[in-house]
C-alpha positions as CSV (number, residue, x, y, z in Angstrom):
1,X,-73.5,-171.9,101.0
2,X,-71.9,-173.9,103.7
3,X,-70.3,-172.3,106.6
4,X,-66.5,-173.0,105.6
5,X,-67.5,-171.8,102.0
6,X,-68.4,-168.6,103.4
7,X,-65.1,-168.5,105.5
8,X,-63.2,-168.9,102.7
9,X,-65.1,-166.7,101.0
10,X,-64.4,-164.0,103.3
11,X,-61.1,-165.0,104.2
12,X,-60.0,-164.5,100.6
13,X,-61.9,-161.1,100.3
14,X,-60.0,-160.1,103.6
15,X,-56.6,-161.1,102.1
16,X,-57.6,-159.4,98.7
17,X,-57.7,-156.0,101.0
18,X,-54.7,-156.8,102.9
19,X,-52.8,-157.3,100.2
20,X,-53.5,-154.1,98.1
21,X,-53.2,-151.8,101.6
22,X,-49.6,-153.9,101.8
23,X,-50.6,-154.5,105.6
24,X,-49.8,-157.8,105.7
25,X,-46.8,-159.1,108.4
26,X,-47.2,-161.2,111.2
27,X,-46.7,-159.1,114.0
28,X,-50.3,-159.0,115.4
29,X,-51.4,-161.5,112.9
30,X,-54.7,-162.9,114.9
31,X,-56.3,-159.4,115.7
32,X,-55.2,-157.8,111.8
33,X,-56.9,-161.0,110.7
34,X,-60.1,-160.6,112.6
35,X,-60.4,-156.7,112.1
36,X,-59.7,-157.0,108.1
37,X,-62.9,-159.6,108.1
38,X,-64.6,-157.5,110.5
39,X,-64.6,-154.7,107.9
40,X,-65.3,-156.5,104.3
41,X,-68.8,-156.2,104.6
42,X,-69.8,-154.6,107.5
43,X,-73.4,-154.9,106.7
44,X,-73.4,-158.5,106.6
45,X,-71.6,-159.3,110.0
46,X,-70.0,-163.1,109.6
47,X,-71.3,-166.0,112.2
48,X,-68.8,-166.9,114.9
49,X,-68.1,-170.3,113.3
50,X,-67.9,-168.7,109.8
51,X,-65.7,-166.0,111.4
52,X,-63.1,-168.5,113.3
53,X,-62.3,-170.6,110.3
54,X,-62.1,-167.3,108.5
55,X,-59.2,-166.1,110.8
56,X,-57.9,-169.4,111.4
57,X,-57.3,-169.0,107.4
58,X,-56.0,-165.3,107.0
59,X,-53.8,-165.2,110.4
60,X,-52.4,-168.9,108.8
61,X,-52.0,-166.8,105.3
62,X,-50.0,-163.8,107.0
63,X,-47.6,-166.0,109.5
64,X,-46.5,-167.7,107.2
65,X,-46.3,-165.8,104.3
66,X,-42.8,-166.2,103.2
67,X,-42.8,-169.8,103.1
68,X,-46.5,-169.8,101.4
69,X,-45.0,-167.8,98.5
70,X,-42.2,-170.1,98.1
71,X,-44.4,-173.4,98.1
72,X,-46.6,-171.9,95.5
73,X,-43.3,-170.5,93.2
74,X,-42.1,-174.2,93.7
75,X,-45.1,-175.3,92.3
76,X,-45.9,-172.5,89.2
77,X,-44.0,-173.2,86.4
78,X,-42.4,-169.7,85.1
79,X,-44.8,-167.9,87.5
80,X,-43.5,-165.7,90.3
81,X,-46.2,-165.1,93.0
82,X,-45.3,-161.3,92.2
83,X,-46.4,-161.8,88.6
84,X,-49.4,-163.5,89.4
85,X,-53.1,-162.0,89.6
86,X,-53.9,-160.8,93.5
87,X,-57.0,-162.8,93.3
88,X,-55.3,-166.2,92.0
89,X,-52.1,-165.8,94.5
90,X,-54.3,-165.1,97.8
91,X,-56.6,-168.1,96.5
92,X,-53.0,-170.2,96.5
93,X,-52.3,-168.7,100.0
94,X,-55.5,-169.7,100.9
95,X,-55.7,-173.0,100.3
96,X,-51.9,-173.8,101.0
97,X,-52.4,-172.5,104.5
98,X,-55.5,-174.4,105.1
99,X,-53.5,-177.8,103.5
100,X,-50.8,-177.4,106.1
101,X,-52.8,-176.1,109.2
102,X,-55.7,-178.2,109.0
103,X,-56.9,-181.8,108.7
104,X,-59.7,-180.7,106.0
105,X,-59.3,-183.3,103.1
106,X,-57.4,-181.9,99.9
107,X,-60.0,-182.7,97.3
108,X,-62.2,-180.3,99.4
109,X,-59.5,-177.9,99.3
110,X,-59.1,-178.1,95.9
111,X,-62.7,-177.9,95.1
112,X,-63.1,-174.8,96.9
113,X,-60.1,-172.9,95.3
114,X,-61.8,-173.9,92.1
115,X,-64.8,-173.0,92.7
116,X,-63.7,-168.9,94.1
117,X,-61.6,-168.7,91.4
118,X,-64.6,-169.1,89.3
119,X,-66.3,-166.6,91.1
120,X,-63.6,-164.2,91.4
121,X,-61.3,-164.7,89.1
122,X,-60.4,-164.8,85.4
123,X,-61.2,-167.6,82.7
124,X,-57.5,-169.1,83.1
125,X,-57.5,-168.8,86.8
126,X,-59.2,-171.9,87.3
127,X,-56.9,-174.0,85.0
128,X,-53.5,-172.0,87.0
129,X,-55.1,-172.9,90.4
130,X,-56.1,-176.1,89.6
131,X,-52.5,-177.1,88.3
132,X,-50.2,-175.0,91.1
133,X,-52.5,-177.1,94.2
134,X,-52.0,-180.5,92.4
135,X,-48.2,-179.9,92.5
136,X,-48.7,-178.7,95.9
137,X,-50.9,-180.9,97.9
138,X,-48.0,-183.7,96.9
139,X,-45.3,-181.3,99.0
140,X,-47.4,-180.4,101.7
141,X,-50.0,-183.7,102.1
């Protein structure tokens, strides 16, 4: 697995915990973000570079939270993000934040929400996430 597969990987596990111990905010965002990946797997220790794009991602995820969730409601049809799965929303956050904070290509970014929600998610997930980012990446892109 390539190094910003595995940071997305660990940056949605990371946001998957934050989420159910409702400790997302901003205040603090950077060092929340690096402790939470610190502590998904604490056997397997991530690689700096895996680890910086990881945080990069979550600390982009909890900033700007707000305004995440109201892309991604802009771009579900008759989905609220508070309705949606936790796995399928955080994979949205994930990939929305990476769109507007970095200059990796959308295709890639697509691709790699696909494939986690694949892996972690349910048999419609990848259909949902594949149709809410192509609405998005024409706002934010």
């Amino acid at each position: 697995m390539r190094s910003r597969s595995k940071s997305r990987e660990a940056a949605l596990k990371a946001l998957y915990s934050l989420e159910l111990s409702k400790e997302v905010s901003g205040d603090g965002a950077s060092e929340l973000a690096e402790k939470t990946l610190l502590s998904v797997d604490p056997d397997n220790p991530l690689k700096k570079g895996v680890l910086e794009y990881a945080v990069l991602i979550v600390e982009g995820v909890i900033t700007e939270l707000d305004e995440l969730d109201k892309l991604i409601e802009e771009c579900s049809t008759n989905w609220s993000v508070d309705r949606m799965a936790v796995v399928d929303k955080n994979i949205l956050r994930l990939a929305a934040s990476e769109l507007r904070q970095t200059d990796t290509p959308y295709k890639v970014v697509m691709d790699e929400a696909i494939e986690l929600s694949k892996k972690y998610g349910t048999d419609e997930s990848r259909s949902f996430i594949n149709g809410v980012l192509d609405k998005l990446v024409k706002i934010v892109k």
